[in-house]
VEXMAR-462322 format. One line per field, with one value per residue (C-alpha): residue number from 0; residue in one letter; chain; x, y, z. Coordinates in steps of 0.5 Angstrom, whole numbers, plus 500, padded with zeros to 3 digits. Each point is the difference from the previous one (the first is absolute). Layout:
! VEXMAR-462322
nr = NUM; ...
rest = A; ...
kette = A; ...
xx = X; ...
yy = Y; ...
zz = Z; ...
***
This chain:
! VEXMAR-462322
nr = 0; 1; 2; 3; 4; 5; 6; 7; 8; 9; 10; 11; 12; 13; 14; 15; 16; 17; 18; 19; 20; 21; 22; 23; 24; 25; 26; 27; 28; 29; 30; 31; 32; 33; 34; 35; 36; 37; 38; 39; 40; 41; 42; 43; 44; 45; 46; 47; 48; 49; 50; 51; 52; 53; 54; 55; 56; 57; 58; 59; 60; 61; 62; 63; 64; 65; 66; 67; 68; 69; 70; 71; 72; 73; 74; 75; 76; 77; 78; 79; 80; 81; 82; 83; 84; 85; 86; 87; 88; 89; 90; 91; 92; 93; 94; 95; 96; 97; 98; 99; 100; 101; 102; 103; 104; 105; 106; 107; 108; 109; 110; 111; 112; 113; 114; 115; 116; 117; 118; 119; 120; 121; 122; 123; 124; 125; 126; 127; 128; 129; 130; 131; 132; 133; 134; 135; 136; 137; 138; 139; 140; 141; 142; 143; 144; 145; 146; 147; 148; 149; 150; 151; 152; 153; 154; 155; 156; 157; 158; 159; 160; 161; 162; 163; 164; 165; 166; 167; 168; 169; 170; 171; 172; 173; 174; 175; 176; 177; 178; 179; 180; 181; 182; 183; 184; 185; 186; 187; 188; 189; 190; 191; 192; 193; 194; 195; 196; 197; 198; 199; 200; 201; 202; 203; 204; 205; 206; 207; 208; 209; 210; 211; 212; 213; 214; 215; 216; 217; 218; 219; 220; 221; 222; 223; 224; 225; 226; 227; 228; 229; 230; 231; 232; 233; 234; 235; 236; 237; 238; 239; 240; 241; 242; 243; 244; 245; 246; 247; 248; 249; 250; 251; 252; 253; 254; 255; 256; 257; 258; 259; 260; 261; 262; 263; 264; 265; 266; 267; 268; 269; 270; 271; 272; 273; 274; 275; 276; 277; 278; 279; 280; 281; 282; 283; 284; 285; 286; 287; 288; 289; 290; 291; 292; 293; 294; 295; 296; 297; 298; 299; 300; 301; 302; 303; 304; 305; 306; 307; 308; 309; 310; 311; 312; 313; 314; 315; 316; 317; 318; 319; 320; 321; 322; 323; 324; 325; 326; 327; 328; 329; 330; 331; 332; 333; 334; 335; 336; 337; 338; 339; 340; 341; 342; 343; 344; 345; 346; 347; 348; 349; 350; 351; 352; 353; 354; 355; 356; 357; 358; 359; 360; 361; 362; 363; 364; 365; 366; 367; 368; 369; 370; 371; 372; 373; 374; 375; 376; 377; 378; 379; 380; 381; 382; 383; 384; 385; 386
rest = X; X; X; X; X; X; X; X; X; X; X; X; X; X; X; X; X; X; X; X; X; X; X; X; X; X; X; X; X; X; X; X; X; X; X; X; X; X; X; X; X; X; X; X; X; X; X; X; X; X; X; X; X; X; X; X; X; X; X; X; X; X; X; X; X; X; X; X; X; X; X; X; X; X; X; X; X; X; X; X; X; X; X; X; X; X; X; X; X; X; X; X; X; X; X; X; X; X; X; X; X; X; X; X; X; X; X; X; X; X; X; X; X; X; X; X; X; X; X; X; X; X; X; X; X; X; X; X; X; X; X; X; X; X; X; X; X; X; X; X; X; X; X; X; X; X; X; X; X; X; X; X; X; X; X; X; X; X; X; X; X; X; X; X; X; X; X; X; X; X; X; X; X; X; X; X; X; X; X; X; X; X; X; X; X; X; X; X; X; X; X; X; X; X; X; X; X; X; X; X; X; X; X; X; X; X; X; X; X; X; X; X; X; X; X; X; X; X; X; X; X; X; X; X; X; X; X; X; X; X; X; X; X; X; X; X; X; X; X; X; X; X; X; X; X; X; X; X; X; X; X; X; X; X; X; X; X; X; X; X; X; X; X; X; X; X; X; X; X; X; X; X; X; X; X; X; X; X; X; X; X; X; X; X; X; X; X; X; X; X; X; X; X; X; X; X; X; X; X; X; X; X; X; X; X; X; X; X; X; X; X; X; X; X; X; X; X; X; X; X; X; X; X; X; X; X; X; X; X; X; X; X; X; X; X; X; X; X; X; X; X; X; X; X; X; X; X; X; X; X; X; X; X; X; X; X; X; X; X; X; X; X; X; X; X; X; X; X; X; X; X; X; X; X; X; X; X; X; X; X; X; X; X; X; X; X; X
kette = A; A; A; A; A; A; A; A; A; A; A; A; A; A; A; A; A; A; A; A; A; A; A; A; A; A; A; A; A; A; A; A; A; A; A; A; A; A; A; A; A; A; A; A; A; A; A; A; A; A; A; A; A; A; A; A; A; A; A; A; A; A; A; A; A; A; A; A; A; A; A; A; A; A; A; A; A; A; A; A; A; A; A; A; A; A; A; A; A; A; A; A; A; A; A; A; A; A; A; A; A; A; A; A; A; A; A; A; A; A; A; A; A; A; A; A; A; A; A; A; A; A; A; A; A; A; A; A; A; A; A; A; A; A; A; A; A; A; A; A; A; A; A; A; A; A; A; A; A; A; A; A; A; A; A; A; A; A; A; A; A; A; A; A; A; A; A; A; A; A; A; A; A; A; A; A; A; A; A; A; A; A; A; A; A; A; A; A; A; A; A; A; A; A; A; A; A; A; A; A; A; A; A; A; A; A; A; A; A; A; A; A; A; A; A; A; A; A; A; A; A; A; A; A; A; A; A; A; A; A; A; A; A; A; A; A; A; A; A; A; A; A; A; A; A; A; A; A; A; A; A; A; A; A; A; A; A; A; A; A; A; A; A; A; A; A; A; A; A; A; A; A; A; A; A; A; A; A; A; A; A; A; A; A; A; A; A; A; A; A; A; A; A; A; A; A; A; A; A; A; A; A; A; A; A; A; A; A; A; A; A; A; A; A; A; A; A; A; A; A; A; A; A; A; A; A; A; A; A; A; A; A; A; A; A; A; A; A; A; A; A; A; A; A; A; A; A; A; A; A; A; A; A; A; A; A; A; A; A; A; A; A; A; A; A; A; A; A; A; A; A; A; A; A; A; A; A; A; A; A; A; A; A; A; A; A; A
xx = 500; 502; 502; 499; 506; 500; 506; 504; 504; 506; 496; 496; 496; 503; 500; 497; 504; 498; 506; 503; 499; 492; 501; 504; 494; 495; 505; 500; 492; 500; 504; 497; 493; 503; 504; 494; 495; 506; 499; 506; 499; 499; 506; 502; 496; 501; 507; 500; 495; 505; 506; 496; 498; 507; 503; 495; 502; 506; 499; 505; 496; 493; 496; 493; 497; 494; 496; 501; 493; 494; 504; 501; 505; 504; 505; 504; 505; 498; 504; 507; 503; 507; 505; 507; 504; 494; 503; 493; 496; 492; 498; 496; 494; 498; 494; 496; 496; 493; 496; 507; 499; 493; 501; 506; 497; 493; 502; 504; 505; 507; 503; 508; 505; 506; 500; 499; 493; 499; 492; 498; 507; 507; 504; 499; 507; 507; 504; 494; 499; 501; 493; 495; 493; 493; 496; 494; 496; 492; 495; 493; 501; 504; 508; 503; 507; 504; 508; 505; 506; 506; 504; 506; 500; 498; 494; 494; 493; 499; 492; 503; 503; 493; 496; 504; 501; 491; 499; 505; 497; 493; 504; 503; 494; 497; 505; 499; 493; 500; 505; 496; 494; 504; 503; 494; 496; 507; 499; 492; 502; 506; 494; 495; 505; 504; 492; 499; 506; 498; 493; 503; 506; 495; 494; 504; 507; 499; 494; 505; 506; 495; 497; 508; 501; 494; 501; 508; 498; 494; 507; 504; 496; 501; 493; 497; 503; 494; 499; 507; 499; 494; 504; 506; 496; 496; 507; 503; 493; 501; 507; 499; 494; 504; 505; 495; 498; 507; 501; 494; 502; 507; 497; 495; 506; 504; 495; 501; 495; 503; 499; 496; 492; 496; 500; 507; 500; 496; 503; 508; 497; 497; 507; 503; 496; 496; 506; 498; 493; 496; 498; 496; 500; 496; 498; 493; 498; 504; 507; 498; 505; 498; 503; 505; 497; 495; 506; 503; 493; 499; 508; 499; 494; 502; 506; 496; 496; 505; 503; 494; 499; 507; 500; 494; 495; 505; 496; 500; 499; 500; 497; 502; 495; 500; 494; 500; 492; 495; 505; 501; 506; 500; 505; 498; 505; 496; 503; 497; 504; 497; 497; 498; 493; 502; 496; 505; 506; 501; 506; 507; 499; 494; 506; 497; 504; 498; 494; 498; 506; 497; 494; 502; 504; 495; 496; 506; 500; 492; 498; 499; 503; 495; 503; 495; 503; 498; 504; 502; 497; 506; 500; 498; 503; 497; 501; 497; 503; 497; 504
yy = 500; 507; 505; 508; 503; 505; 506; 501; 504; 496; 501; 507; 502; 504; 507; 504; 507; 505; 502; 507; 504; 499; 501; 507; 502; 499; 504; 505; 500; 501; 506; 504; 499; 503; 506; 501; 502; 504; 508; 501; 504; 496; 501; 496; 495; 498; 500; 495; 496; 499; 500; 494; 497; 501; 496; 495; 498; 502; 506; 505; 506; 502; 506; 501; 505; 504; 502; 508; 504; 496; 495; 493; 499; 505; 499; 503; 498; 501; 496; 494; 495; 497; 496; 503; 500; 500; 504; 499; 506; 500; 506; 506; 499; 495; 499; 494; 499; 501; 494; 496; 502; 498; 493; 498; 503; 498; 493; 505; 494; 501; 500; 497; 503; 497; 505; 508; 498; 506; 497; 504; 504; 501; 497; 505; 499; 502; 497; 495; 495; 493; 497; 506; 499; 504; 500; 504; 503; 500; 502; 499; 500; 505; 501; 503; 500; 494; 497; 499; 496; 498; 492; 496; 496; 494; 502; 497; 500; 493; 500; 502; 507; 500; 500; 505; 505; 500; 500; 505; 504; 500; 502; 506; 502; 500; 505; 504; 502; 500; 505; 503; 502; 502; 505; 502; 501; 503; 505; 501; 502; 505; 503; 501; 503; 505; 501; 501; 504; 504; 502; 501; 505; 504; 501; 501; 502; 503; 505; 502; 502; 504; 503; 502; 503; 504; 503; 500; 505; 504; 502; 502; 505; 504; 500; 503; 497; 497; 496; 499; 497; 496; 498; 498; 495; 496; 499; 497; 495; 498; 498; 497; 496; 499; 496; 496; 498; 498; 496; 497; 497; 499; 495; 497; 497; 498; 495; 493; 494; 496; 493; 496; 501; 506; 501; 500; 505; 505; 498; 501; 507; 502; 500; 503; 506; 501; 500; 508; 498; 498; 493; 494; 494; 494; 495; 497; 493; 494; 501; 500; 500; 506; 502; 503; 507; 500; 500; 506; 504; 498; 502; 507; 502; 498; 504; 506; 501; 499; 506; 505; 498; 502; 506; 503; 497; 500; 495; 496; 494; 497; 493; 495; 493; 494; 497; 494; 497; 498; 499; 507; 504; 507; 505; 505; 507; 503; 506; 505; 506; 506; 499; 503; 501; 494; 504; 506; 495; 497; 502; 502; 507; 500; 496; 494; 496; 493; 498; 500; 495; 496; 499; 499; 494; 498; 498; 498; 494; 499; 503; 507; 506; 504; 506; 503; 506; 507; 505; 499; 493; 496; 496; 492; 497; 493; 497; 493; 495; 493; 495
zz = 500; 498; 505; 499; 501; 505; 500; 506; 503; 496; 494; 500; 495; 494; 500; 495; 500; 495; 496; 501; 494; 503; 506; 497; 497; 505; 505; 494; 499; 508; 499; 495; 502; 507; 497; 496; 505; 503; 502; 495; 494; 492; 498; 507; 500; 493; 501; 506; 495; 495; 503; 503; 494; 497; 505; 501; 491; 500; 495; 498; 499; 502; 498; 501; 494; 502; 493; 499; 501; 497; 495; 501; 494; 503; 506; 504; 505; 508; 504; 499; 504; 498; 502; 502; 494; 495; 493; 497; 499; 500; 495; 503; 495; 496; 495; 498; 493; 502; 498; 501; 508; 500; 498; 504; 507; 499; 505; 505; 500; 499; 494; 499; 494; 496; 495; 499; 499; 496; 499; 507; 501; 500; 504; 506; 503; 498; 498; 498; 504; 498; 504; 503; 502; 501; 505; 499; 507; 499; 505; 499; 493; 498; 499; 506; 498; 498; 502; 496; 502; 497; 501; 499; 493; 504; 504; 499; 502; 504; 503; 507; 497; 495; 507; 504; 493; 500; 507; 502; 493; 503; 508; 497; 495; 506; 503; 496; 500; 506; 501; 494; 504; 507; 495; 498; 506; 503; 494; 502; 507; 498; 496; 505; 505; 495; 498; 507; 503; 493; 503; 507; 497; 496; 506; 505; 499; 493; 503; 507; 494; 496; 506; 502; 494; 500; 506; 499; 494; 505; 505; 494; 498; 507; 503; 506; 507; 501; 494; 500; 507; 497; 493; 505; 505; 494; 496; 507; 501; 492; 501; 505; 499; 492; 505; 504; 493; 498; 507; 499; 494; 502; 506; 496; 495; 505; 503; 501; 501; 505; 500; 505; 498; 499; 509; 501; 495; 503; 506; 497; 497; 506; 504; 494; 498; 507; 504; 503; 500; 506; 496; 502; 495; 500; 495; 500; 497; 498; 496; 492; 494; 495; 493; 499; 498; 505; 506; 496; 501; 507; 501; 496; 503; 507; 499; 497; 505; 506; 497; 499; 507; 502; 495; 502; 506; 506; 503; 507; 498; 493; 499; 494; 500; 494; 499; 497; 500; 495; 494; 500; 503; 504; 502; 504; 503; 505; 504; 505; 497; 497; 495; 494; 495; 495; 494; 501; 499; 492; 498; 502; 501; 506; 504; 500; 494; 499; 501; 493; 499; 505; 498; 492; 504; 503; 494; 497; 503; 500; 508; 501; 505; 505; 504; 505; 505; 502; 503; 507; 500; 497; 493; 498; 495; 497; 494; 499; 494; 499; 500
***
């Protein structure tokens, strides 16, 4: 009768080990996904994806060509990897036939040449390399840029560096569009600042300028005492107030949103920016994540409140409460300072600048701002922004 035979420690199982070319190419996927979701800029995480792919193929050049304005066919180079020593130069631009470029990236595979393949392009490189390939980027069906790479005359496409080329191809087309869309949205919120700041130098500051030059003209003409008198104090209060403007702005640009939640933000500008009022802070309702933007607008109203109150209200006592209740987020700053008639206050030269600013925040992230005072009977603050 047979017996099974059965391994034992003197005769263990046969070990299954993957080479070292795949095991290169898996620690290269990994990287260049991680590289590719970094804080670095384009030209930096495309830099560590083709150093990656460059080393993980054994490569001798890498070029990573963005198409030039709308045109697909019309490249130019971005970004190069090469090993030390390499004498092999990409061209700065390179040009495909149209129809030629259609057919060949229609699959998004890699393509291997041995020759100047002058059906798609010329030889991209100088000297002319011997073997070269193209890796065409797509994303959602379109062409984001493609990577063009030159090898030694013995290098070949086995089925590992076919995969590793497609799969590191859809990683970095991936990268790209993403670092595509953080520039744009980048670029819409630099817009909507400098559109801000505009109307903020124009309303306030531009106003306090001419009001001094006005009365600059007033003083030259040599008026009597007591215009001269009245001229003199209206041009101090609008150099003054033009300051404040230009103080307000500075501080407004220099604010920075701590890490740790929108609580331990209020919290962290509280101490920061309240450091010379009588304060009391306090968070109510459980610790919640919030975008982004809206802890930018809690910030920056927190912060513009504070200051009106330390500019203007001289209060005793001055209370900041975060609510979180009912899906919705409340901020309210309350002070028992001065006061003033909210109605007479819209704009920089009333003494009161910001709350116009305030409220366009607030509707920016979807909530809305309420200010509520009287003279002598202090002022509240309360924004309220959905969560």
């Amino acid at each position: 009768m047979r017996t099974e035979q059965r391994p034992t420690r003197e005769d263990p199982l046969p070990e299954h080990r993957p080479e070292p070319e795949i095991l290169r190419a898996l620690g290269a996927l990994g990287r260049v996904a991680s590289a590719l979701v970094g804080s670095g800029s384009l030209g930096e995480l495309a830099e560590r994806a083709l150093d990656e792919m460059r080393v993980a193929l054994g490569l001798e050049v890498v070029v990573l060509y963005l198409p030039r304005f709308a045109e697909q066919a019309s490249l130019q180079r971005y970004v190069t990897s090469a090993e030390h020593g390499a004498t092999t130069r990409a061209h700065d631009e390179i040009e495909f036939d149209d129809e030629a470029w259609r057919l060949a990236t229609a699959s998004g595979a890699p393509l291997v040449f041995r020759e100047e393949a002058s059906w798609l392009v010329p030889n991209p490189f100088a000297p002319p390399a011997q073997a070269w390939l193209v890796v065409p980027l797509v994303s959602e069906k379109r062409l984001v840029g493609v990577v063009i790479a030159s090898a030694g005359p013995l290098w070949s496409l086995c089925p590992t560096a076919a995969t590793v080329l497609t799969l590191l191809g859809d990683l970095l087309a991936a990268g790209i569009s993403t670092a595509r869309l953080r520039q744009q949205l980048q670029g819409a919120e630099i817009e909507r600042e400098r559109a801000r700041l505009a109307a903020e130098i124009h309303d306030g500051l531009a106003q306090d300028l001419a009001l001094a030059m006005r009365e600059l003209t007033l003083l030259e003409s040599e008026p009597p005492p007591d215009v001269a008198r009245a001229s003199a104090e209206r041009l101090r209060e609008a150099i003054s107030s033009a300051r404040r403007v230009v103080r307000a702005r500075l501080e407004d640009l220099s604010i920075q949103i701590p890490l740790g939640g929108v609580q331990a933000a209020v919290e962290e500008v509280s101490a920061r920016r309240g450091g010379g009022l009588p304060l009391r802070v306090r968070c109510e309702g459980p610790a919640v994540d919030v975008s982004p933007e809206t802890t930018a607008v809690v910030v920056r109203v927190l912060t513009e409140a504070l200051a009106n109150s330390a500019r203007h209200a001289q209060p005793e006592h001055v209370d900041v409460v975060l609510r979180v209740q009912d899906e919705r987020l409340t901020l309210v700053i309350d002070d028992d300072g001065e006061g003033f008639q909210p109605a007479d206050a819209g704009g920089p030269g009333d003494g009161h600048f910001g709350l116009t600013l305030m409220r366009e925040r607030a509707r920016s992230a979807g909530g809305s701002l309420t200010v509520r005072s009287a003279p002598g009977g202090g002022t509240c603050v309360a924004l309220e922004v959905p969560l």
